[in-house]
C-alpha distance (Angstrom), angle and dihedral (degrees) to the residues before:
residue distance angle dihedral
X1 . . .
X2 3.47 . .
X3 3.78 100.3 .
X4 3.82 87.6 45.6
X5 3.68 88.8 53.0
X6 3.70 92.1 54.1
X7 3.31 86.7 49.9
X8 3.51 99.1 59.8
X9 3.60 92.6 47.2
X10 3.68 88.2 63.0
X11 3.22 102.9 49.6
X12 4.01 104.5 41.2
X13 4.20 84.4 58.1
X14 3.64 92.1 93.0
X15 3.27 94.7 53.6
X16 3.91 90.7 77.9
X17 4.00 125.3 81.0
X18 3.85 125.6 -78.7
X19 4.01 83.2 -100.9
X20 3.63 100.7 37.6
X21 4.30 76.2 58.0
X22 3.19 98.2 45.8
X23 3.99 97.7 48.5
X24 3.96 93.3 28.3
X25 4.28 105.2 123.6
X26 3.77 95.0 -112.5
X27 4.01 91.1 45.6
X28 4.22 116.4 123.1
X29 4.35 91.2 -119.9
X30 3.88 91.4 45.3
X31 4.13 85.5 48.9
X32 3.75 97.0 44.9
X33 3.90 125.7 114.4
X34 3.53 90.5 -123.6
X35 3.78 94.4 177.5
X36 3.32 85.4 58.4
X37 3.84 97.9 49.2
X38 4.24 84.2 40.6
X39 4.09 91.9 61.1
X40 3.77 98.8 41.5
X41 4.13 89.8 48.8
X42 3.70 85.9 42.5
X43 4.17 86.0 54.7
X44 3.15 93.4 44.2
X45 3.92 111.7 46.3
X46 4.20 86.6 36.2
X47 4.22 92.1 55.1
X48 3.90 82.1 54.0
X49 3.51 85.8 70.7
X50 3.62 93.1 49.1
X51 3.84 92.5 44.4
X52 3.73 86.8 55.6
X53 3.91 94.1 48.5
X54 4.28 82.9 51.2
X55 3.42 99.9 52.2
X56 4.29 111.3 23.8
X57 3.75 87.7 100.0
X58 3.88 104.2 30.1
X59 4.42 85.3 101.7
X60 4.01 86.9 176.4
X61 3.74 87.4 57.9
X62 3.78 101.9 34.8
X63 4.26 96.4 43.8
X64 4.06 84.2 -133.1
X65 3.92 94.9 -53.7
X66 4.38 106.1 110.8
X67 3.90 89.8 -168.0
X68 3.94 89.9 48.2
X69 3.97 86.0 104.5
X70 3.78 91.0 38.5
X71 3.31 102.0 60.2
X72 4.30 97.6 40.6
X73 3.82 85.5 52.2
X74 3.78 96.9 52.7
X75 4.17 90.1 45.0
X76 3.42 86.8 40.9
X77 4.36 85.9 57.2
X78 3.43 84.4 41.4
X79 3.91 103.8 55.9
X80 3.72 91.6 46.2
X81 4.12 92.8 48.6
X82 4.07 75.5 60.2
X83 3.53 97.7 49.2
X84 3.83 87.0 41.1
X85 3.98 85.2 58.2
X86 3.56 100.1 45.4
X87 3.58 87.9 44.3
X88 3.85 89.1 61.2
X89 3.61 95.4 40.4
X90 3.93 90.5 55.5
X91 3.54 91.8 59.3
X92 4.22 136.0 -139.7
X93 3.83 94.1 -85.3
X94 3.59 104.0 44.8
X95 4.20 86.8 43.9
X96 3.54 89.3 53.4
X97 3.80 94.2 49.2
X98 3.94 76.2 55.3
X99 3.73 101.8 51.2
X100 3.72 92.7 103.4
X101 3.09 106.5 49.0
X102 3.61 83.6 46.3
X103 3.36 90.5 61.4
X104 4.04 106.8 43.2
X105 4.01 79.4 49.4
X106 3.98 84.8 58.6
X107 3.82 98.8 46.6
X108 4.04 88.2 54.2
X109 3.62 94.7 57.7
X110 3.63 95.0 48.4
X111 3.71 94.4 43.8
X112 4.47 81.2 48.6
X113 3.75 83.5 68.8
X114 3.49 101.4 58.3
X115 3.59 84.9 49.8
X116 3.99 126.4 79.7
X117 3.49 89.2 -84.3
X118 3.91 96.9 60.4
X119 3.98 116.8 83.5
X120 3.43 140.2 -170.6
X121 3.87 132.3 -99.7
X122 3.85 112.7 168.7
X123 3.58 111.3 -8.8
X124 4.00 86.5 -47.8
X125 3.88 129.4 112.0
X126 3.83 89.1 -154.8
X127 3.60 113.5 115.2
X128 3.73 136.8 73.4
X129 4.19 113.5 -156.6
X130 3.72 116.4 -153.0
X131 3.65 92.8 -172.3
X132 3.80 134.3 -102.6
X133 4.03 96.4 71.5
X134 3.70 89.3 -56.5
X135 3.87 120.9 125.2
X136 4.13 135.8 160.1
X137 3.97 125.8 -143.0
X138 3.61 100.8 -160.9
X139 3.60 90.5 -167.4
X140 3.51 91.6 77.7
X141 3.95 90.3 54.3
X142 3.98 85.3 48.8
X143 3.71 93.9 65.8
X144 3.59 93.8 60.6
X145 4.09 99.9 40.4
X146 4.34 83.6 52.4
X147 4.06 87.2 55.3
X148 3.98 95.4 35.2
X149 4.61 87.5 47.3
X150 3.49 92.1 45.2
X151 3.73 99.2 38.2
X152 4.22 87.8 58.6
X153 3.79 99.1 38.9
X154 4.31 95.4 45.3
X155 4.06 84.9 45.3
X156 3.91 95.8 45.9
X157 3.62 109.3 90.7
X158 4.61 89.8 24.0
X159 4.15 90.1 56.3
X160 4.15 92.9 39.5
X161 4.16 82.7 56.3
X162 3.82 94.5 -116.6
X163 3.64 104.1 115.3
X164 3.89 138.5 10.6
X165 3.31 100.7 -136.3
X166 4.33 134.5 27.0
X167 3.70 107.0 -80.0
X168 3.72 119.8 -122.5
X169 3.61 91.2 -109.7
X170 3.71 91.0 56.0
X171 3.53 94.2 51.7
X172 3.71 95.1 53.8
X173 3.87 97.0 46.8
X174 3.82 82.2 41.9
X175 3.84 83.2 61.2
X176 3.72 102.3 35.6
X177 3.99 83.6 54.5
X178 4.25 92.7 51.3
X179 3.93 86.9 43.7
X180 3.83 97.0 63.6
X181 3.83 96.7 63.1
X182 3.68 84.2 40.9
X183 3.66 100.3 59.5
X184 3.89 91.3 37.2
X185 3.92 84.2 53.7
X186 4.17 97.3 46.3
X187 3.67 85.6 57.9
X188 4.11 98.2 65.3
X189 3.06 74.6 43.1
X190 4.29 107.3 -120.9
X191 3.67 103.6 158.7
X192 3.89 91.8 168.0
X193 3.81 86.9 70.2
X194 3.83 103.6 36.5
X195 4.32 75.0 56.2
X196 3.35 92.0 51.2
X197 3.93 95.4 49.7
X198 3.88 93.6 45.3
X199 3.69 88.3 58.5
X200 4.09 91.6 48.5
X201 4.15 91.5 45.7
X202 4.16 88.0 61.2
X203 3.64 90.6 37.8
X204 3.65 90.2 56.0
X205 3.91 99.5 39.7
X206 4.11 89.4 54.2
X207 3.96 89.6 48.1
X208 4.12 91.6 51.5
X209 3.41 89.3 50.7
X210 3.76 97.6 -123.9
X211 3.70 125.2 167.1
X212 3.75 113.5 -60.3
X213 3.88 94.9 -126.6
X214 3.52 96.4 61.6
X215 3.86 90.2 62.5
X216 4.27 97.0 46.6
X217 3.83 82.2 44.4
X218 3.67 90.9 60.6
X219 3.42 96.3 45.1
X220 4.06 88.9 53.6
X221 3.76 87.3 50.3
X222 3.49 92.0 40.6
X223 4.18 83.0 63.4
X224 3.10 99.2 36.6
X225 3.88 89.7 49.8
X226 3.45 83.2 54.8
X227 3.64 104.9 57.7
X228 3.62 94.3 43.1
X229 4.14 88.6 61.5
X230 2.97 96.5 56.2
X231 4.12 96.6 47.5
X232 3.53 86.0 48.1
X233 3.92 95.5 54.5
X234 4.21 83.7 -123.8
X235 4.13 87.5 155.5
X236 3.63 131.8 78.3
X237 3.59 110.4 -118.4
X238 3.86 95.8 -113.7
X239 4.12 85.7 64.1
X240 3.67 88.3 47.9
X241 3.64 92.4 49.6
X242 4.14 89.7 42.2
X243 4.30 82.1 60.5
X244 3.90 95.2 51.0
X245 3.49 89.1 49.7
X246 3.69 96.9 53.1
X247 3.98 89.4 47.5
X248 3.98 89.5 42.3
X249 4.11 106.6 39.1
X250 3.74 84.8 172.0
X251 3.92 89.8 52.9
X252 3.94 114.3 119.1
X253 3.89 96.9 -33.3
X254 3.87 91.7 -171.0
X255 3.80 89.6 53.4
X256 3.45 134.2 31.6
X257 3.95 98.4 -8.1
X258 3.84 85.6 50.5
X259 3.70 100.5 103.9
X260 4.12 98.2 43.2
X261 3.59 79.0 47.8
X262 3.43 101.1 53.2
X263 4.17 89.7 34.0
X264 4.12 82.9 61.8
X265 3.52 97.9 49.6
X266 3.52 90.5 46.1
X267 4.33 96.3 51.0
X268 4.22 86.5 45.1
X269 3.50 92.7 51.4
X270 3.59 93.4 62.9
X271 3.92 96.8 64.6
X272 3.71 113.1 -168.4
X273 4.33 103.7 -38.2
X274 3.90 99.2 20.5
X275 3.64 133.5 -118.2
X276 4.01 92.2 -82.5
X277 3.82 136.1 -86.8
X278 3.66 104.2 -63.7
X279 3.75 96.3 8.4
X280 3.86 104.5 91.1
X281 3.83 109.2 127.2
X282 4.02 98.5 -150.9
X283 4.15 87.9 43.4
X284 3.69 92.0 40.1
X285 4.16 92.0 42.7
X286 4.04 82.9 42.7
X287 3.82 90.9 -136.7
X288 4.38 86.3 145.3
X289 3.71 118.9 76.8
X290 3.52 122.5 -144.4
X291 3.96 91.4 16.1
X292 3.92 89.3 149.7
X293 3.83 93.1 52.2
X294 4.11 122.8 23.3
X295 3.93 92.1 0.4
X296 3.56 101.1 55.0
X297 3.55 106.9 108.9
X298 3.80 81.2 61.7
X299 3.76 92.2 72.2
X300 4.10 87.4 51.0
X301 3.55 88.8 47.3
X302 3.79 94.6 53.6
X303 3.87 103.5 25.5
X304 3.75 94.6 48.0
X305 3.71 107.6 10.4
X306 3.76 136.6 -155.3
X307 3.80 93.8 -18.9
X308 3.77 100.4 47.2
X309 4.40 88.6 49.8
X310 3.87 81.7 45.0
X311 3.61 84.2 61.2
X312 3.70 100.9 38.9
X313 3.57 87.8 54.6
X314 4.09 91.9 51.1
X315 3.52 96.2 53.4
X316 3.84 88.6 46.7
X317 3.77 80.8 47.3
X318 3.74 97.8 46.3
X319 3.91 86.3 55.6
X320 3.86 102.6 53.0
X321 3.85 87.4 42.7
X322 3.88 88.2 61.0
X323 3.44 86.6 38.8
X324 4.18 98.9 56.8
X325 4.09 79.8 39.4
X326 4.14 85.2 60.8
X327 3.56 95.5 45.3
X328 4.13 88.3 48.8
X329 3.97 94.0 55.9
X330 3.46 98.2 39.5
X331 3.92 111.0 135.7
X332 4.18 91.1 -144.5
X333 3.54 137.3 17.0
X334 3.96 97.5 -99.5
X335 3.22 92.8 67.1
X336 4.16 97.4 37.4
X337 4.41 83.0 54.1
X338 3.58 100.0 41.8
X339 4.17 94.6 44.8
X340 4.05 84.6 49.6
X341 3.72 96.8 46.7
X342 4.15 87.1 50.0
X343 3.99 86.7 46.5
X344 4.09 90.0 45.1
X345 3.63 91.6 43.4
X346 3.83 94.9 53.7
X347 3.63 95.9 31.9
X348 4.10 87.5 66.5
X349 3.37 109.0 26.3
X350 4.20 82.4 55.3
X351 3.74 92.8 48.1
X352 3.88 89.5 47.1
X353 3.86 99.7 53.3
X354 4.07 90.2 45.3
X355 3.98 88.2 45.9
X356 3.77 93.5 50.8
X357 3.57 83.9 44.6
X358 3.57 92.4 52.0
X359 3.94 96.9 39.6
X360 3.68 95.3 -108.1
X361 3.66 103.8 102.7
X362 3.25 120.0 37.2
X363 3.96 124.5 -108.0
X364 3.85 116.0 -80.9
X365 3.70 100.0 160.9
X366 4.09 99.4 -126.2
X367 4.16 118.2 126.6
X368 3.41 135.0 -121.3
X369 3.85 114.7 -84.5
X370 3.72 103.7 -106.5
X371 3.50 100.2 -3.4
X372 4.21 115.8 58.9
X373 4.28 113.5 76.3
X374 3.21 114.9 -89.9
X375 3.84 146.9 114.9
X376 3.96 102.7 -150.4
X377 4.11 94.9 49.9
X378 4.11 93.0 46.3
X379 4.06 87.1 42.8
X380 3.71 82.6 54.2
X381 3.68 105.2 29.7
X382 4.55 83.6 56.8
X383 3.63 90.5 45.9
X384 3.66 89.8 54.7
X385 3.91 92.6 50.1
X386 4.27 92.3 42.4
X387 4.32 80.9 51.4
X388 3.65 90.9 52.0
X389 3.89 91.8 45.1
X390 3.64 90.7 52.6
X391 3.88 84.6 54.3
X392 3.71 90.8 58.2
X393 3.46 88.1 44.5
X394 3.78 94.3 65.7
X395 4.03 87.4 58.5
X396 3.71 121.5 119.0
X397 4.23 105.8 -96.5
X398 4.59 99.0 -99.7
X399 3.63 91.0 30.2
């Protein structure tokens, strides 16, 4: 009787009104984490402001047209609100039905760029142009397939009830599976991302629970790995040079230190309330490159100072606090794994892009989640947040 009840309940629902739906207890807006969804939206149409002030009187960049980067940003924010939508709408079991596919669909694009119809944009081989200013990083998209595969294949055997904890065979196919985009991704070469991903796999393995060797062993590896790249002469000399910088600030200031240079300048500048949107002298005079993308947080720092990163940083904050909350109430371990992978993987790659800002991290060329230009890291950035909403989703209704 009680399944049939159930039952029932399900299947009278659409006999209410569209708004009755929509506002209904067990509806997908009333279940949201919309303080979640308020911060990231707040990130994202704020930095377009700060895009704007980067680029307005870069004419090479803009061809003539000062809101060129002002308008792209904002459609880029709103094409991945969409995706973040349908993303909801789908739902967590039919998306993890369509993980794989997800996945294979992933691998082609990065294996498109290291055909002829990849190019290159700063030292990287990681971007395929379809023409008419539009281009795709698939590296972005790879971060979220490695946490979406690993998610489903550590959580397998835990959420069917056979084991408590992620076999040792799931772990390694888990990370055979995250190593193939890797690999593909080392050969552009985008260091930044592989980085980025590293970071994600160990967040990941400590939030499944799996065996605490596996996660010192990658860490050895991950040393060891290391070491043997650079023996090898694995990295392009403009990554090597980006290192020596980072370990010698003072190192060739006119040349490759130049832009963490510039970046620092630029943050210290802005004292404690900034010089004013649109009235930074080193994003005004244009003396940082990339100030739309990886240097952004350079414009905050200078254009509205110590309080305005303060509250960059707390909506970025706000976000992975929601985020670890998520992965905590999660009703199976999909859901508690793939919420702390999105957490990890926005947790570092933030940290990163301030710190290389800052001069203590060295540069790795990846943006700021929510913030830095660019279609392929808000498509993916929006995903992320619609994947952790359909997390929350899955929640008991009071919980």
């Amino acid at each position: 009787m009680t399944s049939y009840g159930s039952y029932r309940t399900v299947r009278l629902a659409p006999q209410r009104g569209g708004i009755s739906r929509a506002l209904a207890k067990d509806a997908p807006l009333r279940r949201m984490d919309w303080i979640m969804v308020l911060a990231a939206l707040a990130l994202s149409l704020g930095s377009s402001l700060l895009v704007w002030s980067a680029t307005r009187g870069r004419d090479a960049l803009t061809h003539g047209d000062p809101q060129y980067f002002l308008y792209r940003h904002l459609t880029n924010t709103m094409v991945g609100i969409a995706l973040c939508g349908i993303t909801v709408a789908i739902g967590t079991r039919r998306l993890r039905t369509a993980v794989p596919f997800f996945y294979i669909a992933v691998l082609l694009m990065l294996a498109a760029t290291l055909s002829p119809l990849g190019s290159t944009i700063n030292g990287a081989h990681s971007w395929i142009q379809f023409g008419g200013g539009f281009s795709l990083q698939p590296a972005e998209f790879a971060k979220l397939a490695i946490v979406v595969m690993m998610a489903v294949v550590l959580s397998a055997q835990v959420d069917a009830g056979e084991r408590e904890f992620p076999s040792d065979r799931s772990v390694v196919r888990a990370l055979l599976l995250a190593a193939l985009p890797m690999g593909i991704i080392m050969l552009m070469p985008d260091l930044g991302s592989v980085m980025v991903m590293a970071v994600v796999i160990m967040g990941i393995l400590l939030a499944s629970g799996a065996a605490n060797r596996w996660v010192f062993g990658l860490i050895a590896a991950g040393g060891a790995g290391a070491v043997v790249i650079w023996k090898l002469g694995v990295l392009s000399k403009y990554q090597i040079d980006r290192f020596a910088a980072f370990a010698n600030p003072a190192l060739d200031p006119a040349g490759v230190g130049y832009n963490t240079a510039q970046a620092r300048i630029a943050i210290g500048s802005g004292g404690l309330t900034g010089m004013g949107l649109f009235h930074g002298f080193q994003t005004t005079g244009q003396f940082v490159p990339e100030q739309q993308t990886d240097f952004v947080f350079s414009v905050v720092g200078e254009e509205l100072g110590f309080v305005g990163g303060l509250t960059l940083i707390g909506l970025l904050g706000v976000i992975l606090w929601r985020g670890c909350r998520i992965a905590r109430q999660a009703t199976d371990l999909y859901g508690t794994v793939l919420a702390a992978g999105v957490v990890t993987w926005f947790a570092f790659q933030a940290f990163e892009n301030i710190g290389m800002n800052l001069g203590i991290m060295p540069v790795a060329g990846i943006p700021l989640p929510f913030v830095s230009y660019g279609g392929s890291s808000m498509f993916a950035v929006w995903i992320a947040i619609g994947l952790l909403q359909s997390v929350r989703a899955q929640r008991p209704i009071g919980i």
